[in-house]
N, C-alpha and C positions, 0 to 999 in steps of 0.2 A: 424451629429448625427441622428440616423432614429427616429424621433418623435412617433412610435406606439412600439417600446419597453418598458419593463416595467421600472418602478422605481426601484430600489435596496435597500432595506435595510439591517444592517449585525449587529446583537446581538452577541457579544464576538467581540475580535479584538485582538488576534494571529496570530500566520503566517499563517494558511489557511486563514482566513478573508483577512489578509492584502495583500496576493498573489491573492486570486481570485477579490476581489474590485478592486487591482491596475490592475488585468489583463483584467479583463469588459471593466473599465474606459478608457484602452486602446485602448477596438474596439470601443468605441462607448456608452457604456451605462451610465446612470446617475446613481452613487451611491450618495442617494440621505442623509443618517445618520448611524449613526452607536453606539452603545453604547455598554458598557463595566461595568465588576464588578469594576475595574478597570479606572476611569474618563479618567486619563492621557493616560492608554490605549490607548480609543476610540481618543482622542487630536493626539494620535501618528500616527495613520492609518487615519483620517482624512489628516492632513498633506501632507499625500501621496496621496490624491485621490482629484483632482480638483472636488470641488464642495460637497464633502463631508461637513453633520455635526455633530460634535460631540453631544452627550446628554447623559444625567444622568438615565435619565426614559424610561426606554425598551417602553413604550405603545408611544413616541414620533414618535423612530424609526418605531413604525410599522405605525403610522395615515401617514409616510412621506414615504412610499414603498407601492409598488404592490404588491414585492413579498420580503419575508424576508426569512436570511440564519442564522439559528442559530447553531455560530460556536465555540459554548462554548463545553467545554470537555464531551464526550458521557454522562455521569452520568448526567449532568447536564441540558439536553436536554427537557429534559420530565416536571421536574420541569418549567425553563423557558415558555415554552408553555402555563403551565396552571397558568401562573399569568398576560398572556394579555387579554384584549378584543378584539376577532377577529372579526371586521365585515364580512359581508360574502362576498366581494369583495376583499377581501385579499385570497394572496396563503404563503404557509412556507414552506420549505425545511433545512431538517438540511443534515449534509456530512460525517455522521457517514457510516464506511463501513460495521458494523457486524450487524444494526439497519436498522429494515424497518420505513417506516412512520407511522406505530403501535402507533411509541413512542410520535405521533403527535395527538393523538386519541382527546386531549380535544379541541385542535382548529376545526380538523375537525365535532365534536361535534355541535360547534359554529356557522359552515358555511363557515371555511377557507378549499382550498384548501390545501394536503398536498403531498410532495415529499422528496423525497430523492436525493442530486447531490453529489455522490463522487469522488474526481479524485484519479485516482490508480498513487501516486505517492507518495514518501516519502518527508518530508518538514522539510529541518534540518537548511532552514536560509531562509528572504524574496525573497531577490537576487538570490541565487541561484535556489528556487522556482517558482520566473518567469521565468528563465530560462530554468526549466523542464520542462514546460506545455505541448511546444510544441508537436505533435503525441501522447497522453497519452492518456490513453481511460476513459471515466467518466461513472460511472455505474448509471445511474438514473430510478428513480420510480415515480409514476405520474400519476394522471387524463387528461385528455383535458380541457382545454386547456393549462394547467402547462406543461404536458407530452411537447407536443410542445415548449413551450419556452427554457425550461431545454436541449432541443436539439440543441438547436441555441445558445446556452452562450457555450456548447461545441466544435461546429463548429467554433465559435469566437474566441475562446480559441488556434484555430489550433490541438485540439483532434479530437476523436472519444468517439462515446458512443456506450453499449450496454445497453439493459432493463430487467432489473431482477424485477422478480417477491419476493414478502416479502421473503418466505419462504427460498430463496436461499441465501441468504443475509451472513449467517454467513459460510457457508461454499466456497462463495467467497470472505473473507474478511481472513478466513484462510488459503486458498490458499495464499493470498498474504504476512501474514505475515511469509508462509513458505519461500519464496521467499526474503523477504528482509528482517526481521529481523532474522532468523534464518541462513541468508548468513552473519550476524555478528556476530554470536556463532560460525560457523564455521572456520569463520577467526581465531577467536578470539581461539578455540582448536587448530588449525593448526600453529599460531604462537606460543603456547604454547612447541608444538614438537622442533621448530627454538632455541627458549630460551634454551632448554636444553642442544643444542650445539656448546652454546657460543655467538647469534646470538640475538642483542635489537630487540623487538619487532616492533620498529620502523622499523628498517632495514628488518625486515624480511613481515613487509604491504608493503613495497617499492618494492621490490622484486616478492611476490605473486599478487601483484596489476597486472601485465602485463597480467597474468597466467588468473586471471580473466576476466579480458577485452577480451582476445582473446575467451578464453569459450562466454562469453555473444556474441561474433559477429557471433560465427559459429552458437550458436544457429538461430541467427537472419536470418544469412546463406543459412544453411545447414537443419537446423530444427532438430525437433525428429524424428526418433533416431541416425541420421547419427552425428550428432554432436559427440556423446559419444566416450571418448579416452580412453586410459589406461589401465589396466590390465585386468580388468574382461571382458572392451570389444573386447581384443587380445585374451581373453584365457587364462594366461600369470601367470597361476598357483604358478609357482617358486617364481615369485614376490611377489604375494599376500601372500603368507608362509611368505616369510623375512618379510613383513609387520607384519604382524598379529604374528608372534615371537618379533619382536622391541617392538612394542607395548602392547605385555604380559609381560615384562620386566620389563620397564618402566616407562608406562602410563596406569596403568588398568584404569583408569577414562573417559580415551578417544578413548577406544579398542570395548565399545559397541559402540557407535556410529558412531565408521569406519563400525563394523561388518551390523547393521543395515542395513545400507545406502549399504553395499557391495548387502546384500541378496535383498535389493530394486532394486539396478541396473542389477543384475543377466536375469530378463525379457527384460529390456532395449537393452541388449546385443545383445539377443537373437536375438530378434524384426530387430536389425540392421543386421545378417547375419554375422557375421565372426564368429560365435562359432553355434556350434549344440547345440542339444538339450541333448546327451550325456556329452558335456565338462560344460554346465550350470548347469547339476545335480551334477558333479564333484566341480564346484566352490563352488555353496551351499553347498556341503557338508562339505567342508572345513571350511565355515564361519559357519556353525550350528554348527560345532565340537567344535571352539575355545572356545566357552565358551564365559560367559562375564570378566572373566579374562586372555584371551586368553591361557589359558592352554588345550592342548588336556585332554582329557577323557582317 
């Protein structure tokens, strides 16, 4: 273990706590306490992390860390902060993605260093969480000498990082949840199509699961915008009409947000070269006509 690393400490003890402790703990770091609204919580992520200790009293965790990661739910961030006493050889960083270290303003008041380390990844179980870390990029914020450590728990981690500045903070946190929670509304209307004919939704994730995986790799591929397939980036008029006719039918519920995302991809198309600039103003015109009940005008 490299003895000039810092200590760890970790307020809340969820799955981001218990994935980034257990994932330190792994290269090398001393997660040194950890506490919780929750007792048995902190009892439960200690467990996991050799050398870890549990505690009742947040101001324990922090006299027992260098640096402390408060990974209680975003609302509760700010609160927490301003009920310790930060010496001023202390740093804090919490892992909120749409929050700068604004929300850290009473310790740095104090004399604590503050930052922000978030990893761009979604965390829906421990396990499978350490499992994702691997290549994931961590957006952190930070003074010197914090800026510097928060770069090396990322490189530990088997990431990347980039540094965002406060201000950017929410409009990179909504990119992401365009990305991955809105690829679950997605599914989730596009199954809805499958159900109506005849088709469990179960069967029908089974099914578009592949569909996805292959998109996600030519992105990774091929990049934007050669990745892009399908109607609007052949041209492929005819298709798009039987679409956008089924689904005036049908599903007027789910006919703006095909329509949408059509007139969003329409420049994508373009960008790629297989349609002009005459068959793009063509398509648009077809998705601006449907209406949001896909009726012509």
């Amino acid at each position: 273990m490299n003895r000039d690393w810092p200590r760890l400490g970790f307020i809340g003890a969820g799955t981001i706590a218990t994935v980034l402790a257990s994932g330190l703990r792994a290269e090398g770091y001393t997660v040194a306490a950890v506490a919780s609204r929750s007792f048995s919580s902190a009892q439960k992520l200690a467990a996991l992390v050799s050398g870890c200790v549990p505690f009742e009293d947040m101001q324990h965790v922090t006299d027992s860390a260098d640096i402390l990661f408060i990974t209680t739910p975003d609302d509760a961030i700010s609160e927490v902060a301003s009920q310790i006493e930060w010496p001023t050889d202390k740093s804090v960083v919490h892992c909120s993605g749409a929050d700068s270290s604004e929300i850290l303003r009473q310790a740095k008041l104090e004399g604590a260093l503050t930052g922000v380390f978030h990893p761009l990844q979604t965390f829906a179980g421990v396990e499978r969480g350490l499992k994702g870390l691997q290549g994931i990029t961590f957006s952190v914020e930070a003074e010197e000498p914090l800026l510097t450590h928060l770069k090396e728990m990322a490189d530990a981690l088997g990431g990347h990082w980039i540094i965002l500045k406060s201000e950017d903070r929410v409009l990179y946190h909504a990119s992401a949840v365009m990305v991955s929670n809105y690829l679950v509304t997605l599914l989730k209307l596009a199954t809805d199509l499958w159900t109506g004919f005849g088709v469990t939704r179960e069967e029908a994730i089974k099914a578009l699961l592949p569909l996805i995986e292959g998109t996600v790799s030519n992105i990774d591929t091929l990049g934007l915008p050669q990745c892009l397939t399908g109607p609007i980036s052949r041209g492929d008029t005819g298709t798009l009409k039987k679409h956008l006719h089924a689904l005036g039918k049908n599903h007027g519920d789910i006919i703006s947000a095909y329509r949408e995302l059509g007139l969003k991809t329409v420049p994508l198309a373009l960008e790629k070269g297989r349609i002009d600039a005459l068959k793009a103003q063509e398509i648009a015109s077809i998705l601006e006509s449907c209406g949001t009940e896909g009726r012509k005008p």
